[in-house]
N, C-alpha and C positions, 0 to 999 in steps of 0.2 A: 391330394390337396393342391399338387401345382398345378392341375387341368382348370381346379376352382378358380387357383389366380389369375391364370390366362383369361379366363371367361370374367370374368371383374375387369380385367384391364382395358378388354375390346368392349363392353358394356360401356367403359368410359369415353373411351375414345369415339365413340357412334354420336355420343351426346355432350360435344364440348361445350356447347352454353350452359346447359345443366349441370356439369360438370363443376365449370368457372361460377357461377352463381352458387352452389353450394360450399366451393373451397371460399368464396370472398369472406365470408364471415370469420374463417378460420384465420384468413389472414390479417384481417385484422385485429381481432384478440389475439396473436401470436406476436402482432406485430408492437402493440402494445405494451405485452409482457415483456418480450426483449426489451425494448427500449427501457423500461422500469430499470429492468435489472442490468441492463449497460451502465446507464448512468448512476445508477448505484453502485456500481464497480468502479467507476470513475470517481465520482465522489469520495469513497473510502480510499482508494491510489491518492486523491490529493490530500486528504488530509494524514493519513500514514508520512507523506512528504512532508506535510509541514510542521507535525509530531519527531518527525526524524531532524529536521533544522532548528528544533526547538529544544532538542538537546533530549528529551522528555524518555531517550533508549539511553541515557549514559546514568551509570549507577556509579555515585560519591564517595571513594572513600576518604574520610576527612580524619586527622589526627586532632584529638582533642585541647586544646592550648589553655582553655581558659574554664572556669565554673564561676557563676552566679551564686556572692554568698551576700545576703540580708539587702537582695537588690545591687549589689556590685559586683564589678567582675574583676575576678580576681583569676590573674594566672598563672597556670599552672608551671611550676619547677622544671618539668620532665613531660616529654611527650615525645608519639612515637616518631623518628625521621625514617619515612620510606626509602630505599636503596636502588639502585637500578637491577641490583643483584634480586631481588627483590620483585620488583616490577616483572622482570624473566622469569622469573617462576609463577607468578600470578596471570601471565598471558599464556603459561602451559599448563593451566589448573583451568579456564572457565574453558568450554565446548567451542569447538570449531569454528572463524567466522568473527569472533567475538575482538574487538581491539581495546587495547590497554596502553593506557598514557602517563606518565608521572609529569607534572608540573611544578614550577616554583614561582613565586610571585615578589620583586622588588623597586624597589625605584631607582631612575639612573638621568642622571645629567646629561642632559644632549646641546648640540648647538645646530638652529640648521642652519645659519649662514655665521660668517664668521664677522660680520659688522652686526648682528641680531643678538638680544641677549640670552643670557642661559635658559633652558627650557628644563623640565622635569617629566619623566616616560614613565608608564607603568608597565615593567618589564617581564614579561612572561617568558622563563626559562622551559624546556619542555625533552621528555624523552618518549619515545616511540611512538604511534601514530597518529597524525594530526587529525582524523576522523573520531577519535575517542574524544577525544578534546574538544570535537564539535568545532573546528577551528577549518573554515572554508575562506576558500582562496579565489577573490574576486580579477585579478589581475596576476598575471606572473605566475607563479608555482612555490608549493611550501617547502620545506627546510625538506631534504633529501634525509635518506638513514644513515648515508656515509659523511654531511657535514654535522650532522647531529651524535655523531661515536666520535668522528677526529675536532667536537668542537671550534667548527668554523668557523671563520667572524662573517657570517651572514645574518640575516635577520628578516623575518616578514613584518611589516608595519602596518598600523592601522590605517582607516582611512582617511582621519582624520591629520593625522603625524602624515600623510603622503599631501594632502591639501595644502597644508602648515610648510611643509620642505617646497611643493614647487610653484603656490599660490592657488589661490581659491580658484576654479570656475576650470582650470586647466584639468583636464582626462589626469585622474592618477595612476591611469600606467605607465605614464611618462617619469613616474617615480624608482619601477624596476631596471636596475642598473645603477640609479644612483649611487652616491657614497653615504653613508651617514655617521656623524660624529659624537658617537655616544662613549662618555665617561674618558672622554682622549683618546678612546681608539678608532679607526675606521672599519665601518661594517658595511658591506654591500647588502644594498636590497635585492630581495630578489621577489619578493610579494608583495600584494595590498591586500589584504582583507575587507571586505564587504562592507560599507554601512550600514546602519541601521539607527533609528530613531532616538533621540535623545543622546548622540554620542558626545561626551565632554572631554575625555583622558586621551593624550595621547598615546597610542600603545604603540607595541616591540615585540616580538618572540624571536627569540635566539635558542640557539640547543642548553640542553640544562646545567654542560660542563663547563659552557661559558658566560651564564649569568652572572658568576664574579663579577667576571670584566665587565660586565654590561649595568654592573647596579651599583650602588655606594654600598659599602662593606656595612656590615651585620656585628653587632659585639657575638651576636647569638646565634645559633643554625634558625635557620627561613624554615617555617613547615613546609614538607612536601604533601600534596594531592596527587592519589590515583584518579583518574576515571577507567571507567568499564565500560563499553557501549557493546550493548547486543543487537547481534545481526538482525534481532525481527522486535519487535516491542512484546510480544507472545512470552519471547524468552526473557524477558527480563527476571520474574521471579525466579527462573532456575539460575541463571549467571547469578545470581543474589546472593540463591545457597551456595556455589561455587566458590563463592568471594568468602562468604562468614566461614566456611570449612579452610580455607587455605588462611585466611584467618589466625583460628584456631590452632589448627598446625605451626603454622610461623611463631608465634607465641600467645598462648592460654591466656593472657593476662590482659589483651586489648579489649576483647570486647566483654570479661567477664569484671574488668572495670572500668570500663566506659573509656578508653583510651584514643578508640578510634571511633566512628559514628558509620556506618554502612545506608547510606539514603539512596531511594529512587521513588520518582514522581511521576511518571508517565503511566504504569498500569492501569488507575482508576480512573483518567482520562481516557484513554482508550475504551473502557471495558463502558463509558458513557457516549463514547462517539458510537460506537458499532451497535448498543443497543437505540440509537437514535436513528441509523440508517435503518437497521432491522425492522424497525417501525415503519419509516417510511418505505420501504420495501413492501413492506407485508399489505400498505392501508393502499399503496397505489398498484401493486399485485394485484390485489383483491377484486378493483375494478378492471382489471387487466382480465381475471378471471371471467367476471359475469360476459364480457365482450365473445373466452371464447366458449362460454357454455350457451349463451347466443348461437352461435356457429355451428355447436355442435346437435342443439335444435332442428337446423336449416338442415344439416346432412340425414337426421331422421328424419323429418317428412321430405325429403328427397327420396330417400330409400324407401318409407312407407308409399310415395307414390310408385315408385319402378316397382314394388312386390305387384300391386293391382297390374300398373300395365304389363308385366312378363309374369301373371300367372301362368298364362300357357305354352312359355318358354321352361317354367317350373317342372311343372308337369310332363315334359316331354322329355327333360333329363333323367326326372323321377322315373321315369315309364322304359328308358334306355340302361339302368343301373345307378343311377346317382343319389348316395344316398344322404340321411339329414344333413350329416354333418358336412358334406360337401356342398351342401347348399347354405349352413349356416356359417362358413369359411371362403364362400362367392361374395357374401353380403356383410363379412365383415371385412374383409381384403377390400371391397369396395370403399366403406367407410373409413378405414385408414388410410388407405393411398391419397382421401380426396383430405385428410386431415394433415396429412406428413407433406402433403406436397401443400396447403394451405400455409403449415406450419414454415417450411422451406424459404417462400415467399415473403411472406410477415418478416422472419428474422433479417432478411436483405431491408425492407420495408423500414422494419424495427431500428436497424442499427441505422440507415441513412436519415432515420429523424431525429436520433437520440446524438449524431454528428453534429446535425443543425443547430438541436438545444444544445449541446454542449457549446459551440460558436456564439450563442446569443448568451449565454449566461457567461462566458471570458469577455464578449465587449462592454457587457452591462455592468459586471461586478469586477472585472481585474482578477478573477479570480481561475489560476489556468486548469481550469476542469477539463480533462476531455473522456470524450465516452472510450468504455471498451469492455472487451468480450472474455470470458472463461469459460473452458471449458464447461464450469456447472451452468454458465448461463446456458449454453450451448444444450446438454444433456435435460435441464429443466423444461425448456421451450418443448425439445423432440418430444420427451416425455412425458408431456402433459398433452401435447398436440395428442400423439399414442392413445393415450391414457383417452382423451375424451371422445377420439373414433370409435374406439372398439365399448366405452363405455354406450353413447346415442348408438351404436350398428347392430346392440346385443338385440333389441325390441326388434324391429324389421328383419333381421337373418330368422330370428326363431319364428316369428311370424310368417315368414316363408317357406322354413324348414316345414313347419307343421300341414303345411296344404297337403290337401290329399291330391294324390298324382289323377285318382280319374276326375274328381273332380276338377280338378286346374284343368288339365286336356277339355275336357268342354266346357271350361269357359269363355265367350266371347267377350 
């Protein structure tokens, strides 16, 4: 078989025009297909990103406070209050990856200047990771794990409370450092939190031991909130079962009487985005396809012409020992090498225009798409390239195989 290959390679190389005209086609249906499926990898990267900003992987655990009775809400006596005790065993219950947050929510009295009047914050107490909470840090850095255990008088602020303390139009990170005077006590910033549209409340997040201090006192306990955020949006149904089982275990009675509420929103988003890509993948593949069955057209009557001119190069392997199958293993080696190296081509081809469009579709739309590569895309391209060589090379090698050796030898 390796004599066949050598004799495929040097057959190539005799005829590099021939050669380059038969791979072009291949490169461009390769080059096509890559690009599809880059930019469909890209695509799905940004919106997985903006799925994961949108909070749409953090799973709710809500304590029930209140019930609708004849249209009012009426509530509830008793409800459950989550513990930190609590919260640590629930962040050792869901799978690896996975981060867990207890929150508490109150209002607190601030001033930010001391000839300005009183202001009112919506104070977000918080324990363990600020990623579960979905709580991103546009300036500065969030609440540490050692000022959030020793109850530091820190705080990260919104961005709206960071405009309000040092004047509108002023960069607010000139707000980390400051002091701020929430409830009489002084709390250093050490964060701003991001904007985002429609913001009206000034907000605060302090560690959760020191919300006290940070809020106007409660005749009642504040409910607390877990979140759960899972590492991939995939996992969110299992972290779910995760959470209803440890649930269960902690006490029988929340979810078997509605005590607590177990909510996530992002799976059937997901499972509508990905089948939206798939589509598009599939409808602009498709014509990705016909480009390289094009291609691999061009490589049979390539091959179907070299059978005619090298019948009597056939024939004289034939006539030396060479038997079918090494003639039908010359003629397919030939057809692959000129698809794989088409293939090879196209994908450089592929991915420096799927760059372009990705560049033109971030100035046009704001939206930061950029292309890129996987391995499936990677293994897809090879092996279709593969795939459609040896499917066009099977006609022409057997066609060759079959000449008869004295016949080929006298033929001019």
């Amino acid at each position: 078989m390796l004599p066949s290959v050598f004799v495929a390679v040097q057959t190539l190389r005799k005829n590099p025009v021939r050669t380059m005209l038969s791979t072009l086609g291949v490169i461009i249906g390769a080059a096509a297909l890559v690009a599809v499926l880059s930019l469909g990898d890209g695509a799905e990267a940004f919106a997985r990103q903006q799925i994961d900003r949108s909070g749409l992987q953090t799973i709710n655990v809500v304590p029930k406070t209140a019930d609708i009775v004849d249209g009012l809400t009426v509530p509830r006596e008793s409800y459950p209050i989550f513990s930190v005790d609590q919260t640590t065993a629930l962040a050792s219950s869901v799978m690896a990856g996975t981060a867990v947050a207890l929150t508490v929510q109150g209002t607190g009295r601030l001033l930010l200047r001391a000839d300005a009047p009183e202001r009112a914050a919506m104070v977000t107490g918080m324990f363990g990771t600020a990623l579960a909470a979905n709580f991103e840090v546009a300036h500065g850095r969030f609440l540490s794990e050692a000022e959030i255990e020793d109850a530091a008088p820190r705080v990260v602020v919104s961005d709206r409370l960071a405009q309000e303390l040092i004047g509108t139009g002023v960069d607010p990170a000139a707000a980390v450092g400051r002091t701020l005077l929430l409830q009489g006590r002084s709390w250093t910033i050490v964060g701003v939190l991001p904007a985002f549209q429609g913001e009206r409340l000034l907000g605060a997040v302090v560690p959760l031991d020191a919300v006290g201090q940070a809020t106007v006192p409660s005749a009642t306990a504040r409910p607390r909130n877990l979140f759960v955020r899972a590492a991939r949006i995939e996992d969110v149904p299992a972290v779910r079962a995760q959470i209803e089982k440890w649930a269960d275990q902690t006490d029988a009675t929340w979810r078997s009487r509605s005590q607590i509420t177990v909510a996530a929103t992002g799976q059937q988003r997901l499972q509508q985005l990905n089948q939206g890509i798939r589509v598009f993948r599939l409808l602009i593949g498709a014509f990705a396809g016909i480009s390289l069955v094009v291609g691999g057209i061009g490589i049979m009557n390539v091959l179907l012409a070299s059978v005619v001119e090298r019948t009597r190069e056939i024939g004289v392997r034939k006539s030396v020992g060479a038997k079918r199958r090494d003639i039908v293993v010359q003629f397919l080696a030939e057809s692959v090498m000129i698809s794989l190296t088409g293939a090879l081509l196209g994908a450089v081809v592929g991915l420096a225009g799927a760059s372009i469009a990705a560049a033109i579709m971030r100035s046009r739309t704001g939206a930061l798409i950029y292309s890129a590569i996987t391995p499936n895309t990677l293994a897809i391209s090879m092996g279709t390239a593969i795939t459609i060589g040896l499917i066009f090379g099977i006609y022409p090698a057997l066609k060759a195989a079959r000449l008869s050796a004295i016949e080929a030898m006298r033929y001019e």
